[in-house]
MARMAR-701122 format. One line per 2 residues: number of its first residue (from 1); for each residue x, y, z of C-alpha. Coordinates in steps of 0.02 Angstrom, whole numbers. Example, Ala and Ser with C-alpha at 12.3 -4.5 7.8 and 13.67 -1.06 7.14 Angstrom:
REM residues 2
1 = 615:-225:390; 684:-53:357;
END
This chain:
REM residues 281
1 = 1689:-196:1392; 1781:-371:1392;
3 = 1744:-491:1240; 1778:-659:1209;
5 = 1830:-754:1039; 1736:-898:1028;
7 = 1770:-1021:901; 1612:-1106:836;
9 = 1628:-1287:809; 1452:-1336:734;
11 = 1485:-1529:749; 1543:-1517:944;
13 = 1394:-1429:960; 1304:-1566:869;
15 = 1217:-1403:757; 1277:-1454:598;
17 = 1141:-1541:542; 1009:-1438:597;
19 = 1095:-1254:546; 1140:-1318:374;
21 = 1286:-1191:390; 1406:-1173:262;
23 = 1577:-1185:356; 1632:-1311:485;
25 = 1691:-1192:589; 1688:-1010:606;
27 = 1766:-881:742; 1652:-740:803;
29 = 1663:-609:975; 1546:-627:1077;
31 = 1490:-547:1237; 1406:-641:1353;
33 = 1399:-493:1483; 1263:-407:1520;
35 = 1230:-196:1507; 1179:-135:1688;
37 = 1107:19:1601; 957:50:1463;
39 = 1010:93:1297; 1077:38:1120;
41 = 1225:-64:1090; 1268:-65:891;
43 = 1324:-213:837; 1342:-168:652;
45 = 1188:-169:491; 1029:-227:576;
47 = 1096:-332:734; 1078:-201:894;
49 = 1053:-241:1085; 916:-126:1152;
51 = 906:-117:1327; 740:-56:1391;
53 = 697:-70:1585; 833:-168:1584;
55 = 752:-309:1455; 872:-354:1345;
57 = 815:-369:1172; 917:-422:1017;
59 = 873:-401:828; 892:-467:656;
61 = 1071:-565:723; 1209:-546:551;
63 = 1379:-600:581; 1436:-695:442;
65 = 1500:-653:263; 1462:-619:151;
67 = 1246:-634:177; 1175:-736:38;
69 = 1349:-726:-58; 1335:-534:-112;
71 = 1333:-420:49; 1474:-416:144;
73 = 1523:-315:317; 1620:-143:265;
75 = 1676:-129:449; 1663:-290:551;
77 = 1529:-329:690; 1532:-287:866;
79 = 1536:-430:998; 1363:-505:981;
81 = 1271:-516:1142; 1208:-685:1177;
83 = 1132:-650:1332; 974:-604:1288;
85 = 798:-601:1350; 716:-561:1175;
87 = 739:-585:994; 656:-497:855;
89 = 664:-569:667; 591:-461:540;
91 = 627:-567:378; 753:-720:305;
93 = 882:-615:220; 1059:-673:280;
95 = 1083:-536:348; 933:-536:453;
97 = 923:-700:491; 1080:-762:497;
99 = 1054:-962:578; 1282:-930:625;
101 = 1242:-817:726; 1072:-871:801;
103 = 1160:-1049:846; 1263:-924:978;
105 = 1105:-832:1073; 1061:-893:1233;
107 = 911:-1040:1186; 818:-997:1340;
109 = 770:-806:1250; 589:-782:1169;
111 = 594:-777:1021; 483:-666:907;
113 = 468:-707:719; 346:-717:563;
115 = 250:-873:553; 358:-928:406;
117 = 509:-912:478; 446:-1023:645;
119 = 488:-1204:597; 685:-1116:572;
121 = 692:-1041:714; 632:-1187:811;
123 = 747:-1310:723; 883:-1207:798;
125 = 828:-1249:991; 737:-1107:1048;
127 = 621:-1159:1185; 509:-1005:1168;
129 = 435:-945:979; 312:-830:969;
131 = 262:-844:770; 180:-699:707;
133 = 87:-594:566; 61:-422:511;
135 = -87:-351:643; -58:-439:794;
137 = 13:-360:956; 96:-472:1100;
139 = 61:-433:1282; 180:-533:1376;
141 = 347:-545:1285; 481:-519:1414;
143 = 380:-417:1501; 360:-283:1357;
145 = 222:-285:1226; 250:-300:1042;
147 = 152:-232:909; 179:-333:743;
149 = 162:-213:575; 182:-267:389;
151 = 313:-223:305; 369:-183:127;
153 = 515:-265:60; 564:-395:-96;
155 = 511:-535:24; 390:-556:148;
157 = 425:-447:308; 361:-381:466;
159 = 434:-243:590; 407:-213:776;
161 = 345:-91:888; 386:-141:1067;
163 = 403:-57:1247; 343:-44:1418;
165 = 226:63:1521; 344:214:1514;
167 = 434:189:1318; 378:128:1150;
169 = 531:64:986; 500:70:836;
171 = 629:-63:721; 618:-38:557;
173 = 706:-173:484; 724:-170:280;
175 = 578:-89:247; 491:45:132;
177 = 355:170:197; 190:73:237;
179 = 8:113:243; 12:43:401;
181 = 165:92:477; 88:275:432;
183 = -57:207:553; 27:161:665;
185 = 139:318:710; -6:440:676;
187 = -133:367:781; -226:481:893;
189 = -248:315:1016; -44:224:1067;
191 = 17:314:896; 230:351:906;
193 = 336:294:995; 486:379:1086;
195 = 645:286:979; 626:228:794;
197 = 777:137:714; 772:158:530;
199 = 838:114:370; 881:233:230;
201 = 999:136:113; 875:151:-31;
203 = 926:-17:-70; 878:-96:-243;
205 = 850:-226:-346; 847:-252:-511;
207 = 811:-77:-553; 650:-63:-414;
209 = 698:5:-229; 667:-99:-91;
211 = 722:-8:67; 672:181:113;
213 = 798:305:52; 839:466:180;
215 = 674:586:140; 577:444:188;
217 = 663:400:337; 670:562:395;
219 = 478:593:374; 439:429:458;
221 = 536:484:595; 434:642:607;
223 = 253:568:577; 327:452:733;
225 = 379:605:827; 543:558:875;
227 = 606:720:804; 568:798:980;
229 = 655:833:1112; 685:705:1239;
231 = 672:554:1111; 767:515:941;
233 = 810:410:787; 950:280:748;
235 = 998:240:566; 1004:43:533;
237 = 1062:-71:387; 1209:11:341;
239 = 1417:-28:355; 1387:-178:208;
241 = 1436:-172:42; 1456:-279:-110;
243 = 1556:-432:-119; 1595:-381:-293;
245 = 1567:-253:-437; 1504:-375:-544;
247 = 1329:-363:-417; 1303:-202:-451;
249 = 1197:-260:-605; 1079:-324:-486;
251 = 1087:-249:-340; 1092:-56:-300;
253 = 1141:7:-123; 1253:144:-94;
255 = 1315:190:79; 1209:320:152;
257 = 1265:533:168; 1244:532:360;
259 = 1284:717:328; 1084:749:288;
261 = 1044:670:451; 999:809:572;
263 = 1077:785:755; 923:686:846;
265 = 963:536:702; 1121:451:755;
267 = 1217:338:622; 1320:243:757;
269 = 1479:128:734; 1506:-41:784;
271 = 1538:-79:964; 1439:90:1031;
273 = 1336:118:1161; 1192:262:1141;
275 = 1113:304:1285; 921:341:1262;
277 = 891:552:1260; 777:526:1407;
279 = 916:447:1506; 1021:540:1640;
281 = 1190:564:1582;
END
């Protein structure tokens, strides 16, 4: 895998204005290539390539610290692929929706994102925004379909179920169990899905939790059925950690015992490549 540092100058790219980032310049990897094969490509918390008859799809981009001045990376990002044919935005946490990072991804990719995150996304030159709520399903978005669920979080936030004719993702972004989410994965018509990519932090805030601890994330995974052979589960939202102790009054999360994760749900590292169980080795 080759990468390239690329240093970022907002003003020469005549961004400044329009990102309303915080530094003039800032120096992230990126890789521009291309995977010839379908799979995920971690490139640290929420931010993962999926590749999925060969559509390349990108979500929640995070690259710079710390997010919103309290998370910061505990092992530093991957190369972010810019290359992309897809993005998926789930919510306007940093570091979920980091614009640093966005400014970087290839303008020509569709972009899929809540309708109050569209006048962002399109300030930052993205030709094609698909703005979306909880309930509606996309037909045509790269050639996959998308099925938009609410989500449960301490803002506003949706997650995705996409695929093609053959597989079906599930990306869980920040959230906590759902009603609908439930619905979704049990449903006797298009329920599951054959890959779910969960959280299970347990993240909280001021006292109330906010992101899905381990039980539930295992159980989701189960009511989706990815807990069979032939498909699987990918832990999200982790290697971050508090910029300092003094947040910890506010904000709870606690890096998560990958040791009660049974051997279908993968907690990968930066920079890897997981090949989908269906795929030939």
């Amino acid at each position: 895998m080759r990468r390239r540092d690329v240093v970022l100058g907002l003003p020469a790219l005549g961004l400044a204005a329009s990102v309303g980032c915080a530094h003039e310049a800032v120096k992230y990897s990126t890789r521009p290539e291309r995977f010839d094969r379908d799979g995920i490509f971690h490139v640290g918390n929420s931010t993962h390539l999926i590749v999925l008859g060969g559509v390349h799809v990108l979500t929640d981009p995070w690259l710079k610290d710390p997010a919103d001045k309290i998370l910061q990376h505990r092992i530093p990002p991957a190369a972010l692929p810019i290359d992309v044919d897809v993005l998926l935005l789930t919510h306007e946490h940093e570091d979920h929706f980091d614009v640093e990072a966005l400014a970087l991804v290839d303008k020509r990719a569709v972009v899929v994102v809540p309708t109050w995150l569209e006048a962002r996304t399109r300030a930052l030159g993205f030709q094609d925004v698909r703005a979306v709520k909880a309930g509606d399903r996309l037909n045509d978005v790269g050639g996959l379909s998308v099925d938009v669920v609410r989500a449960r979080h301490d803002v506003d936030e949706v997650v995705y179920r996409f695929g093609d004719d053959h597989r079906r993702i599930f990306f869980g972004g920040d959230t906590l169990p759902t009603p609908e989410i439930t619905a979704l994965a049990t449903a006797v018509d298009q329920g599951g899905c054959d890959f779910a990519i969960l959280p299970a932090d347990a993240g909280a805030l001021m006292g109330t939790r906010r992101v899905m601890n381990v039980d539930e994330a295992l159980a989701m995974a189960t009511a989706f059925g990815v807990d069979q052979e032939g498909k699987g589960c990918m832990l999200t939202h982790h290697e971050f950690e508090l910029t300092s102790a003094v947040w910890s009054l506010i904000v709870d999360v606690k890096p998560v015992d990958v040791s009660r994760l049974p051997s279908w749900f993968t907690a990968p590292a930066p920079g890897q490549f997981l090949s989908f169980p269906w795929s030939s080795p």
